[in-house]
N, C-alpha and C positions, 0 to 999 in steps of 0.2 A: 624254803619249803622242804618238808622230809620228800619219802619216797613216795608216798601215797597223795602227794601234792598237795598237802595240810600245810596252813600259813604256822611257823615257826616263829617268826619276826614279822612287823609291819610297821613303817614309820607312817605318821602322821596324813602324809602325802597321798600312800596307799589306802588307809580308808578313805579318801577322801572320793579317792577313784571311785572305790566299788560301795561306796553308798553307804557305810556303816558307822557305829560311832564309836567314837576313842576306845582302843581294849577288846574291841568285837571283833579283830578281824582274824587275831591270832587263835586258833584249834579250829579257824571253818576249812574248807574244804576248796580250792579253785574250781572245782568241777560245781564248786555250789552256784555259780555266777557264771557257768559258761552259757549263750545261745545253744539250743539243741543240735545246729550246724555243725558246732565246734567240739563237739564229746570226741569226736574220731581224729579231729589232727593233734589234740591233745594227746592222746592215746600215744599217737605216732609219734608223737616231739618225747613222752616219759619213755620210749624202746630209743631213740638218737641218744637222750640221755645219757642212761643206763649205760649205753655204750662208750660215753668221754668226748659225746660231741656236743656243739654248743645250737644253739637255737635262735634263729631273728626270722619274726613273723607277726602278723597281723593276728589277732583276734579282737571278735565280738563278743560282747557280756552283758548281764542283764543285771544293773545294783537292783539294790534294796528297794524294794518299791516296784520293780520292772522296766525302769529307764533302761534303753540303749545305749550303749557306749563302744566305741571302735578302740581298742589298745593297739599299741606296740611294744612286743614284746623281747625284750632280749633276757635269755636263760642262760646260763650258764653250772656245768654239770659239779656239783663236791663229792669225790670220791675216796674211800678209804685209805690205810695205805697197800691193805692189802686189794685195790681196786675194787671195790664194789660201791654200790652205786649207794648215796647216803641222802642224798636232796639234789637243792638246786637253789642258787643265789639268783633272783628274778629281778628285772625290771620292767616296771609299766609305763608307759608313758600314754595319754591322754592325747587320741589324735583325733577323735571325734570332730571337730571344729574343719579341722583341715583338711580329711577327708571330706565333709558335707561340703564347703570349698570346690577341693576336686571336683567332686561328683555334678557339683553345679556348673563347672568350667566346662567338663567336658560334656554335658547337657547343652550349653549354649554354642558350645561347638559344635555339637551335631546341628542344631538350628542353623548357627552359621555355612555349613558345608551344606544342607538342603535349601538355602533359603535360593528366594528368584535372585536378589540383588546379588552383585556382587560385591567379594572384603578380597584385600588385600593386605600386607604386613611388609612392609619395609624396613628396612635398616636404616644407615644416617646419611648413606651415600645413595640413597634412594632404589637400591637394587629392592626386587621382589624375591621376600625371603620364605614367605608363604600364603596358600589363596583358599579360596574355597571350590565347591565342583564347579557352581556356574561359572565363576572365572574364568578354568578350561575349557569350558564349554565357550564362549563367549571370546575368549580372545584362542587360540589353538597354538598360537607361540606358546603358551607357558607349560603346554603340554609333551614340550619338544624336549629330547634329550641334548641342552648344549650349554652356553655358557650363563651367568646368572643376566636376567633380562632386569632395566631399567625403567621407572617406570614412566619417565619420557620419550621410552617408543612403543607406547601404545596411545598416544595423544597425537592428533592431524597437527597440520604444519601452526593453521589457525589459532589451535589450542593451547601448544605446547608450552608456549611462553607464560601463560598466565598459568600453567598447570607447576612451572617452577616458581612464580611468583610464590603462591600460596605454599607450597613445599619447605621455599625457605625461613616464610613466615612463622610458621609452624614449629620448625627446626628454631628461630631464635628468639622467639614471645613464651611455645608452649601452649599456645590457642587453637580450637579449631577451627577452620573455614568452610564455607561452602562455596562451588559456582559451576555454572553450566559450562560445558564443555563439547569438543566435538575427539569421537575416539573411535581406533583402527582396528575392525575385527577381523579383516582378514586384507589382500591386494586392494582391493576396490570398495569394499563393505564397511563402512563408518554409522555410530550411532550418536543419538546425544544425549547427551547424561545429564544428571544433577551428583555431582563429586563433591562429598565429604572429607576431609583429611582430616584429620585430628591426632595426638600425642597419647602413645599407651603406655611407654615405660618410660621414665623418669631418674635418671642418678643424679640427685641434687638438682641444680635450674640444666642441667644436660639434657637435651630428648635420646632417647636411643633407639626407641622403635617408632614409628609412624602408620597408623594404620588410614587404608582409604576404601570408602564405600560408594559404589556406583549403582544411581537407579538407572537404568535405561527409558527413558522420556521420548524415544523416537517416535511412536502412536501418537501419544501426545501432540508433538510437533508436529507431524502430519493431519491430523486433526486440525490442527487450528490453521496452519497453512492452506487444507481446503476448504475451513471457513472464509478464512479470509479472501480464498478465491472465489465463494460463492459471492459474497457482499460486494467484490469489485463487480462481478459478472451482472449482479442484480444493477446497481450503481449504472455502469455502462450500457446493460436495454433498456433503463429508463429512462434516460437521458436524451434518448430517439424520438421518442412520442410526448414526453413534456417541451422540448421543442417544438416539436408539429404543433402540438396545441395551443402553442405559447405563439407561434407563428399566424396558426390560422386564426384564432382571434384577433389579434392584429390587423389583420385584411379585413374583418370580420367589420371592424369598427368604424372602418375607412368607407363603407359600402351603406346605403339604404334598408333599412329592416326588413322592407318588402321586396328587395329585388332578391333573381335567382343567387346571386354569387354571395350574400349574406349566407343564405340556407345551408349550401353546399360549405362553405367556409365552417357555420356553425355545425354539421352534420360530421367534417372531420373532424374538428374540435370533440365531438361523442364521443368517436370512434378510439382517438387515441385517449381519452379517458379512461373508456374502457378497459385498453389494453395495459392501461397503470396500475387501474385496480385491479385487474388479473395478475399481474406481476407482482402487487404487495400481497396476496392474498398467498401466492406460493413462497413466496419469502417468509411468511406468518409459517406456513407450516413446515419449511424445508430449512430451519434455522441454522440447525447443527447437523447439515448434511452437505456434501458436496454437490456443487452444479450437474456433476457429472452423474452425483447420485439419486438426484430427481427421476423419478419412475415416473412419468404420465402416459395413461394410455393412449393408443394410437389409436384413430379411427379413420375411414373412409371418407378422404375433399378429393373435390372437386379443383385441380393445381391452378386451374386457370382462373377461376373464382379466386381461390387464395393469393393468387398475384396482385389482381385487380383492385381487392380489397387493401391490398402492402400500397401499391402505389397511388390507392386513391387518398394514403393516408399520409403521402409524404411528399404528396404536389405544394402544399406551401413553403416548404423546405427550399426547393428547389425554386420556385416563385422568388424568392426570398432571395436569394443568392444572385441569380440570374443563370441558373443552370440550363438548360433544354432537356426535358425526358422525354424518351421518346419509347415507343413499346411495339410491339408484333406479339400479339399472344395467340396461339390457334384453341378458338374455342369448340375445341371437338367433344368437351367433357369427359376427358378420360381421368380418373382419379387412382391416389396414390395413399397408403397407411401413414398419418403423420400425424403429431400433437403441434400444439402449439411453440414448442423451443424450433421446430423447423423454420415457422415465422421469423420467429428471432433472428435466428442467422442470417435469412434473406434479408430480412432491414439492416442487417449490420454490414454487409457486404454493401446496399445500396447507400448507406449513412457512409462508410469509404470510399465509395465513389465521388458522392457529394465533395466528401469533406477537401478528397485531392483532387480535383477539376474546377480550376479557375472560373469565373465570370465570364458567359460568355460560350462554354464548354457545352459538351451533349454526354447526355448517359443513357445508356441504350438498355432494354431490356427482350429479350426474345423468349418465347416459350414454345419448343416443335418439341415432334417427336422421332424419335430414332427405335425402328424396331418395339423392344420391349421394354427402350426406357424412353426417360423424358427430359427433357435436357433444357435448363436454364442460362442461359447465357447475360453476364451484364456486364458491359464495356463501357466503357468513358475515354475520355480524349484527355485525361489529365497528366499529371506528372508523370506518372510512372513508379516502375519500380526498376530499383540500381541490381547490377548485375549480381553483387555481392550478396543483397537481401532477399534476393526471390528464393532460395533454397529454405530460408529460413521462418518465412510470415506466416508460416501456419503451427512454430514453436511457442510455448508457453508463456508469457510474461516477454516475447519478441517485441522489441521496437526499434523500426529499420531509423536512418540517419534523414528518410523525410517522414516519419510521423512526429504530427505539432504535439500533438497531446493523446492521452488515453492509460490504458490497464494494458496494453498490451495482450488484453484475453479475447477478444473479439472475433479475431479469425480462429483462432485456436479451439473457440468453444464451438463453433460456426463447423468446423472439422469433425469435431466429436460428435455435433448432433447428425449431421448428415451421414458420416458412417453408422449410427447410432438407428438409420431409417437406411440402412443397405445402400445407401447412395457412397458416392465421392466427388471432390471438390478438385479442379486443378485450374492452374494459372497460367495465362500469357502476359509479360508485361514487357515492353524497352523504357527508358529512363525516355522522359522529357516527350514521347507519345501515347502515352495511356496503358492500362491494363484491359485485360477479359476474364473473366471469372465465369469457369462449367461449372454448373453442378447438373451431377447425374444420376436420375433418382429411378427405380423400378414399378411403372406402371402395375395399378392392380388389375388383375386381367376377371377373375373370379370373386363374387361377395365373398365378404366372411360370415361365418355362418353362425 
């Protein structure tokens, strides 16, 4: 190029760049094909020139037709001998490709630094060599100024082993893996994941980078954990009254059609029907909710009626076995705000009675009143409870060393609903003489209005 930055020379290569055909490109002008952006640093680069200095820079150009094109440029200055400034011997080089490249890398890296999941980039020895924000956010070790972190101390003890299993796999197949995992976000704070690992850079069959992507699944998992709690919970109060029924039928058949103790045998038999299909009915609608998150409204019983009604429904139970129940209820008619899960708990407390008080045994039930609460007492003469387990039977998924069988949610849920109604539940037991079960519930003293 002269001084006026008119093409002098141009091989083959150069038209090819700037759009033209064979013989055209020599007497045009570079300023012919510059983006309007680039008139000024050209300006700038022909004053470096001039001066005997050399040029390496990017420009934009518009060929023939108006296609974009990104160059790179290296200039270099030809000067007289008495120094003055004569041209300049150019090269273009066609980075268009690898720029749009770039431009896209570092697009998907911004996605990957905003994105919720987390990436990470490892090396071969598994150290973490780069992350994204939620990473930081999410584990706070990586945010620490100290030594490079590995990325098997961010995996529980649980995890860790299968989290190198797949590490090494990866490192000598060149495969990706997936698997759930459990991981450490801080002292005490663990999530669970679904972990990605897969191979990003490749020198021959060698891995050398590894990258790993973690969703965080803990919702998830809590979720279905207290579905599954719902479905044991559902499972375990229906269990109470398809007995009774199953029971009192049985005496049912044994007896004359006409006599009183058919009637009364088929009238429980209703009754715990009923209480089946009210329980499938709230399982219909409380599917993908937790026990605990069943809303029913409270309304105004009569406690003493609702007792009466509880154990008129679980004397064949107790028939059955050869249990003794036995009752004191004060029918003053004082009533308390409560739904139907209150029920619940009460049978599941007297269904553990039952279940641990041998043949033979008494289970007691009392209803008085204390001031401004009301207080249920039920006591049995059975096993007991061991000194070790009584702190712990009213924990979740708890089963002390004399429960036969169960979900272990019974008392647990039995807890939640009575606190759930202002009440509280507490226990007396010795091993090998029985337990007492309070519950303590707050009298309505005022209609609701």
């Amino acid at each position: 190029m002269n001084e006026e930055e008119k093409f002098l020379y141009a091989n083959h290569k150069a038209e090819e760049v700037f759009g033209v055909a064979p013989g055209k490109l020599v007497g045009r002008s570079l300023f012919d094909f510059l983006a309007p952006q680039e008139k000024e640093k050209i300006e700038q680069e022909t004053v470096r020139r001039k001066k005997g200095q050399e040029g390496r820079y990017e420009l934009e150009i518009l060929r023939e037709g108006g296609e974009k094109r990104t160059l790179w440029v290296s200039a270099s200055p030809i000067l007289g001998s008495d120094g003055n400034y004569l041209g300049a011997i150019g090269l273009f080089e066609d980075i268009t490709y690898r720029k749009t490249q770039e431009q896209e890398i570092e697009r998907l890296a911004a996605i990957v630094n905003e994105a919720h999941e987390v990436f990470l980039l490892l090396n071969q020895k598994g150290d973490i060599v780069k992350w994204n924000k939620r990473a930081e956010e999410l584990f706070p070790l990586l945010g620490q100024k100290q030594a490079s972190i590995n990325y098997k101390d961010l995996f529980t003890a649980s995890s860790r082993e299968e989290a190198i299993k797949h590490f090494e796999a990866v490192l000598q197949e060149g495969k990706s893996y997936r698997f759930e995992g459990k991981l450490k976000t801080g002292e005490r704070e663990t999530i669970f994941a679904w972990i990605t690992i897969f191979p990003t850079r490749l020198k021959g069959s060698q891995v050398e980078e590894i990258a790993v992507l973690i969703v965080d699944i803990s919702e998830r998992k809590k979720a279905e954990e207290l579905h599954e709690e719902f479905v044991r919970s559902l499972i375990h109060d229906i269990s109470n009254p398809i007995t009774a029924a199953q029971t009192a039928l049985e005496m049912a058949f044994t007896e004359s059609s006409d006599s009183p103790s058919f009637s009364e045998h088929m009238n429980i038999t209703s009754q715990n029907l009923t209480r089946i299909s009210n329980l499938m009915h709230k399982f219909s609608q409380s599917l993908n909710r937790s026990y605990r998150k069943i809303n029913l409204e409270k309304r105004p019983l009569v406690l003493s009626e609702l007792l009466s009604r509880i154990l008129e429904s679980q004397k064949p139970l107790f028939l059955k076995k050869g249990v003794k129940l036995e009752f004191e209820i004060e029918k003053n008619g004082f009533q308390i705000l409560a739904n139907e899960n209150l029920e619940r708990s009460v049978v599941n407390i007297l269904d553990n009675a039952l279940k641990f008080t041998p043949t033979g045994g008494t289970v007691k039930v009392i209803l008085k009143q204390e001031g401004e609460r009301a207080l249920i007492e039920i006591s049995d003469t059975g096993i007991g409870i061991s000194r070790e387990d009584l702190p712990h039977i009213f924990e979740r998924f708890f089963k002390g060393k004399s429960a036969f069988s169960g979900t272990g949610l019974g008392l647990y849920t039995a807890k939640l609903t009575i606190e759930e109604h202002g009440g509280e539940i507490t226990v007396e037991s010795e091993e090998g003489k029985g337990s007492k079960f309070t519950i303590s519930l707050p009298i309505l003293r005022e209609p609701p209005d």
